[in-house]
C-alpha positions as CSV (number, residue, x, y, z in Angstrom):
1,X,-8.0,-40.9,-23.4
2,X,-7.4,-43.0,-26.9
3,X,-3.9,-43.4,-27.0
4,X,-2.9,-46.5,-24.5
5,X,0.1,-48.5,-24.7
6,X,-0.1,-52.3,-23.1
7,X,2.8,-53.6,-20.5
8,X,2.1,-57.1,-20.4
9,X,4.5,-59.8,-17.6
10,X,4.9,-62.4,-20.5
11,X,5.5,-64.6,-17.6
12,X,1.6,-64.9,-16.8
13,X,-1.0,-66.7,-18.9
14,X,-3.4,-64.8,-17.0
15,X,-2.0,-61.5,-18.1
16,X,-1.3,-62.6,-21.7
17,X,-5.1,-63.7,-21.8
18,X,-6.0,-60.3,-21.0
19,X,-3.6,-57.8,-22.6
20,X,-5.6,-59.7,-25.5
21,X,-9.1,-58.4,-24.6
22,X,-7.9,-55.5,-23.4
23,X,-6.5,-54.6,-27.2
24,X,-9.2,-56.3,-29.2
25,X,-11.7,-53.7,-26.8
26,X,-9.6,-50.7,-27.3
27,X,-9.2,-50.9,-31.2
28,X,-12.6,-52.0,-31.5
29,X,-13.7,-48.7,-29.6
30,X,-11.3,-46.6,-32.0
31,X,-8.4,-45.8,-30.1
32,X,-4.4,-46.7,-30.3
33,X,-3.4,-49.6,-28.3
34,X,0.1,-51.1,-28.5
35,X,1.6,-53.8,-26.8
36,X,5.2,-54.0,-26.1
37,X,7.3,-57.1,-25.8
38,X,5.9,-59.1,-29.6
39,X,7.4,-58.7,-32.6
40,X,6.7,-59.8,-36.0
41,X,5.5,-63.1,-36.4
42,X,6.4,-64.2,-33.2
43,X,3.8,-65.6,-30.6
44,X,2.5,-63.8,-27.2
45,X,4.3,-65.8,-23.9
46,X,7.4,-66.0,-25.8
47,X,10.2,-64.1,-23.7
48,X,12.8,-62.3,-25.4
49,X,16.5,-61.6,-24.1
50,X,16.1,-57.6,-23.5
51,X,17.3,-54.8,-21.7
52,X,14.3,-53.9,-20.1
53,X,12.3,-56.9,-18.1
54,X,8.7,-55.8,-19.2
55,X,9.1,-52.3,-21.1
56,X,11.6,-50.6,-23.5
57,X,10.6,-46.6,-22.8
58,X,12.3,-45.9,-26.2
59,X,9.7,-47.8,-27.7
60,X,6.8,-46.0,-26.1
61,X,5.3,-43.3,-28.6
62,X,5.2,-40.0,-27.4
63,X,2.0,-39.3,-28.0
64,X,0.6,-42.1,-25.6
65,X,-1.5,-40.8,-22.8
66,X,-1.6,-44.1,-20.6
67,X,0.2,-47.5,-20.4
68,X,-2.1,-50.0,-19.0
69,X,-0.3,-52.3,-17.1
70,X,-0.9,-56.1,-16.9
71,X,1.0,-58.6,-14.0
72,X,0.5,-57.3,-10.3
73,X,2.3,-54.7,-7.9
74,X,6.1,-56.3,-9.1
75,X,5.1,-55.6,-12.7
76,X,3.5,-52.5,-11.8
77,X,6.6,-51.7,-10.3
78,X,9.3,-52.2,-12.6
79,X,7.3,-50.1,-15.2
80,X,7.4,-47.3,-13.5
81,X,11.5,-47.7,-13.2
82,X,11.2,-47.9,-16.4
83,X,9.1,-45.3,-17.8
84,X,10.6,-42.9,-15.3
85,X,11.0,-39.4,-16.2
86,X,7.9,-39.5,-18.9
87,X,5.4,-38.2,-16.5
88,X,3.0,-41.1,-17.9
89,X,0.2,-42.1,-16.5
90,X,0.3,-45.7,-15.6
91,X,-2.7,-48.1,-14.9
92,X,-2.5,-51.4,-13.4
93,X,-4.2,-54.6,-13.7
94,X,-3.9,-57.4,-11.2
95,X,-3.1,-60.5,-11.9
96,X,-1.0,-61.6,-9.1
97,X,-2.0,-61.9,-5.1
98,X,-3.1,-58.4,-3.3
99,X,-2.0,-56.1,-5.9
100,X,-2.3,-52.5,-3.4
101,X,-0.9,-50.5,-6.3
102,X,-3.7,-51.6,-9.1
103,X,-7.2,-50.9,-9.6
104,X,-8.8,-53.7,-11.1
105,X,-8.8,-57.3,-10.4
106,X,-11.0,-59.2,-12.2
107,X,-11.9,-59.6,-16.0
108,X,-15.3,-58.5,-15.7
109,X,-13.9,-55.1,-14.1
110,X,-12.0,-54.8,-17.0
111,X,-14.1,-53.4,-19.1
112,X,-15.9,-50.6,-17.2
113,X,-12.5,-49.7,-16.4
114,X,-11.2,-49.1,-20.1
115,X,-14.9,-47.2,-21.1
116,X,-13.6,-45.2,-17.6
117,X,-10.4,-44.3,-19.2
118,X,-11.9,-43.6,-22.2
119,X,-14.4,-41.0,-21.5
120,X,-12.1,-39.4,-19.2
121,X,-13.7,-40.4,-15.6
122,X,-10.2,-40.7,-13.8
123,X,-8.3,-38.7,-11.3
124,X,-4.4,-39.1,-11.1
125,X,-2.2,-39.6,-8.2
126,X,1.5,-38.8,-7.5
127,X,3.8,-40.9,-5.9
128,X,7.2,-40.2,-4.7
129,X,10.2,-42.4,-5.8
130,X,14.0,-42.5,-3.9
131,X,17.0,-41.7,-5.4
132,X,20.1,-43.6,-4.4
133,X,24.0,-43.8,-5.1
134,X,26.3,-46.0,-3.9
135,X,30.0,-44.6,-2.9
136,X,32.6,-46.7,-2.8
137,X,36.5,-45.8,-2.5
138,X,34.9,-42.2,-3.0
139,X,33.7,-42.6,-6.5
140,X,29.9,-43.1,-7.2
141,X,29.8,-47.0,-8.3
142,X,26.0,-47.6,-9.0
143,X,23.0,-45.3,-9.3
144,X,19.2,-45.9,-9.4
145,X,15.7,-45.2,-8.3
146,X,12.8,-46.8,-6.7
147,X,8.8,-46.6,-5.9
148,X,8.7,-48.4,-2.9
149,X,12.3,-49.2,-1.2
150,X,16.0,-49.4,-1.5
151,X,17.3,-52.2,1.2
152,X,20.3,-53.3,2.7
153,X,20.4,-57.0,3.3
154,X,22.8,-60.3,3.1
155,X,22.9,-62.9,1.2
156,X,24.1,-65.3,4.1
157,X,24.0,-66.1,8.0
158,X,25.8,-62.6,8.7
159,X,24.9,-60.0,11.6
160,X,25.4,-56.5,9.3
161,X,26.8,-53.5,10.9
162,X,26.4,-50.3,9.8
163,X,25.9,-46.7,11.0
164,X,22.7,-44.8,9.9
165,X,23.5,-41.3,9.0
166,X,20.2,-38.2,8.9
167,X,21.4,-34.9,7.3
168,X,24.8,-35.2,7.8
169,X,24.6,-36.2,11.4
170,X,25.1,-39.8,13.3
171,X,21.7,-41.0,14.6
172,X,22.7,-44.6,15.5
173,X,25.0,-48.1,15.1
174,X,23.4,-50.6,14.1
175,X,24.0,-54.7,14.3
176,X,21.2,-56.0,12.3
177,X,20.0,-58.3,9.2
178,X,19.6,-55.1,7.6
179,X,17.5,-51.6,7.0
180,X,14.7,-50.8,5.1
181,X,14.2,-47.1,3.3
182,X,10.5,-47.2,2.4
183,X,8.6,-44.5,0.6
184,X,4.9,-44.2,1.3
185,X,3.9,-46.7,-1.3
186,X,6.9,-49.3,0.3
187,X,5.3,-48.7,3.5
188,X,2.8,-51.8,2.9
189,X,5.8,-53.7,1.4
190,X,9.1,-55.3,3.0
191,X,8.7,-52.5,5.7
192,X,5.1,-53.9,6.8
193,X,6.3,-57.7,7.2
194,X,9.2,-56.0,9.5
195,X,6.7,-54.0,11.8
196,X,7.1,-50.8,9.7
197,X,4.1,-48.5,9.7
198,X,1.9,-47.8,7.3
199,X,1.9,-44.7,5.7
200,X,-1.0,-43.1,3.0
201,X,0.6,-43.7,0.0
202,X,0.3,-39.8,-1.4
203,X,2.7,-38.5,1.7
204,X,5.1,-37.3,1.4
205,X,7.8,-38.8,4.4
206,X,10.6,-41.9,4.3
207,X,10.4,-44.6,6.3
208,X,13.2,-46.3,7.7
209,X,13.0,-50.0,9.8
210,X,15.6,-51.4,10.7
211,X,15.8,-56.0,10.1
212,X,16.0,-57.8,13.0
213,X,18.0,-55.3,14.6
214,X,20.1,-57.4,17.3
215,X,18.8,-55.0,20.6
216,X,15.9,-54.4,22.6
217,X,14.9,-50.8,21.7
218,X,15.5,-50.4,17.8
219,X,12.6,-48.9,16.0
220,X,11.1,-47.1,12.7
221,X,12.0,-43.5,12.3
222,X,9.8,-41.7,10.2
223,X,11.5,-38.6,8.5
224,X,10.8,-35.7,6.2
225,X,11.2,-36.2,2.4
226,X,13.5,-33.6,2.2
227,X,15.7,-35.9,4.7
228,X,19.0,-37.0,3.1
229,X,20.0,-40.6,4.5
230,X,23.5,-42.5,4.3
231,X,24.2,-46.0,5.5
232,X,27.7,-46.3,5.5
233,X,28.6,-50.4,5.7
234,X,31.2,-51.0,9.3
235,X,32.1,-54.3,10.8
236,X,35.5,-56.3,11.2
237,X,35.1,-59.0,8.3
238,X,33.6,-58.6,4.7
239,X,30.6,-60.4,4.6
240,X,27.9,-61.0,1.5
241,X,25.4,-57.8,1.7
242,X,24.2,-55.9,-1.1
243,X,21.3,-52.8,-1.5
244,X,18.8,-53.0,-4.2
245,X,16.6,-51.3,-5.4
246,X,12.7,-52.1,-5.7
247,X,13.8,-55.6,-4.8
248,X,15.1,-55.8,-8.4
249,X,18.4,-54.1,-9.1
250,X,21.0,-55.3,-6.9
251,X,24.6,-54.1,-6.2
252,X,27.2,-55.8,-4.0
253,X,28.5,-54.6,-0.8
254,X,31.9,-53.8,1.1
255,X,33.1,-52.5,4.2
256,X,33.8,-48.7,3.7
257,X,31.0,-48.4,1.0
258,X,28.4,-45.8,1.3
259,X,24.8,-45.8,0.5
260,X,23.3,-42.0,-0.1
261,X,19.6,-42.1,-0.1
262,X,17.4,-39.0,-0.7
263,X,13.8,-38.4,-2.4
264,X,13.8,-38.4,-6.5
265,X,13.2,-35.4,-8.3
266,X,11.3,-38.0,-10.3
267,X,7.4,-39.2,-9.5
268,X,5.5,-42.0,-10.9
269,X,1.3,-41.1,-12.0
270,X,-1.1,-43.4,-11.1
271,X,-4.8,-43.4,-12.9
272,X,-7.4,-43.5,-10.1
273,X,-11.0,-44.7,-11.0
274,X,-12.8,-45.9,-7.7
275,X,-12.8,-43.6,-4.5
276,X,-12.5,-45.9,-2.1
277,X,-10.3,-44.9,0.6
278,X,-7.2,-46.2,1.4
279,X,-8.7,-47.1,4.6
280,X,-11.1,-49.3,3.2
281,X,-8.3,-50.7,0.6
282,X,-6.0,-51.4,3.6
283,X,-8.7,-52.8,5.1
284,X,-9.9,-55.2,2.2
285,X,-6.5,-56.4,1.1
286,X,-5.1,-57.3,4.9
287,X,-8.5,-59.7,4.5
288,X,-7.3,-61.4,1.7
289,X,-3.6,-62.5,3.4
């Protein structure tokens, strides 16, 4: 690889500190590095009002072979919403707490990792993403995708009902907090804090938990990617609930609304440089917590 392009979360000193050495190493080496998010004569850290929370895809030159990505699993994350559909390659670099979707973690990893990338010692990975639309008064109100989960939840002291549809057929009512749709890279998300499994992160399967459901015998169902899944929002009052969408995109809630869930036709790449197992990285980041 010598054409990179830097995702940087502003937000992070940290991050800002490294995008910086990552660039000043890349262009000293001979290859293209941009760096989304700074324009002309204006400073790193500063955060503009945008469309896009860390990366404008338009902006992204076609001709780059891999966007390094600097923040932690959120950032991580949100770039691959929002390079979706490119098919590029993106890398990550931790900066935040566990980070179980990046590869390196410390600035003095940093560099082996770029001379990694750039004499081609790298394997990439697949992961599946969920695509979901929300139906309400039979029109399609809200669309949009996600790496790890799309959840229904409330933004107050409300017991949710809903009914939880698989392929066109009723598998159960539910009075809960809410439900979890997890892919295999959600599965050590939102769906892991509410006694989810965990899945290896290149299967290929959804994962659905239910949130403090209100009975004694509720539990995960683990289903076939091909599975198409509805929630379809019941009870005798409107109360505040909404589903988002990778924890970031959020739409509001009614009775009658319908949430259609099924696997993307769109995957996000991830560059691979160690071969440690996910075993051993399960294993390693449950030590850190």
């Amino acid at each position: 690889m010598e054409r990179f392009y830097l995702i940087v979360n502003e937000e992070k000193e940290e991050a800002r500190r490294a995008a910086a050495l990552v660039a000043e190493y890349l262009l000293h080496r001979g290859c293209d590095c941009l760096r989304w998010g700074l324009r002309r004569g204006e400073e790193p850290g500063r955060r503009f009002r945008q469309r896009y929370r860390y990366t404008d895809v338009a902006r992204i030159p076609p001709e780059t072979e891999c966007a390094i990505v600097l923040g932690g699993d959120g950032t991580l994350i949100q770039a691959a919403r929002d390079v979706a559909g490119r098919g590029l390659p993106l890398f990550g670099v931790n900066m935040g707490h566990l980070g179980y979707l990046t590869q390196v973690s410390r600035h003095e990893e940093m560099i082996p990792a770029l001379q990694a990338l750039i004499e081609d010692r790298y394997s990439l990975e697949t992961r599946m993403m969920l695509d979901g639309q929300i139906v309400s008064d039979g029109r399609v109100i809200a669309r949009d995708i996600a790496l790890n989960d799309m959840i229904l939840g409330r933004s107050g002291l409300y017991t949710l009902k809903f009914q939880l549809y698989v392929n066109g057929q009723l598998l159960n009512d539910y009075s809960a907090d809410g439900m979890i749709v997890a892919t295999p890279t959600g599965s050590t998300a939102y769906n892991l804090s509410a006694g989810g499994p965990i899945a290896v992160p290149d299967a290929r399967l959804l994962i659905l938990t239910p949130i403090c459901p209100h009975t004694l015998n509720s539990r995960s169902f683990v289903l076939s990617a091909d599975s198409e899944i509805a929630l379809c929002i019941g009870g005798d009052q409107e109360v505040e609930q909404f589903v988002s969408f990778d924890g970031d995109t959020a739409v509001p809630l009614k009775r009658g609304d319908r949430i259609e869930i099924r696997r993307s036709e769109v995957e996000t790449t991830l560059v691979q440089l160690t071969k440690l197992s996910f075993m051993d990285n399960i294993r390693n980041k449950m030590r850190q917590i």
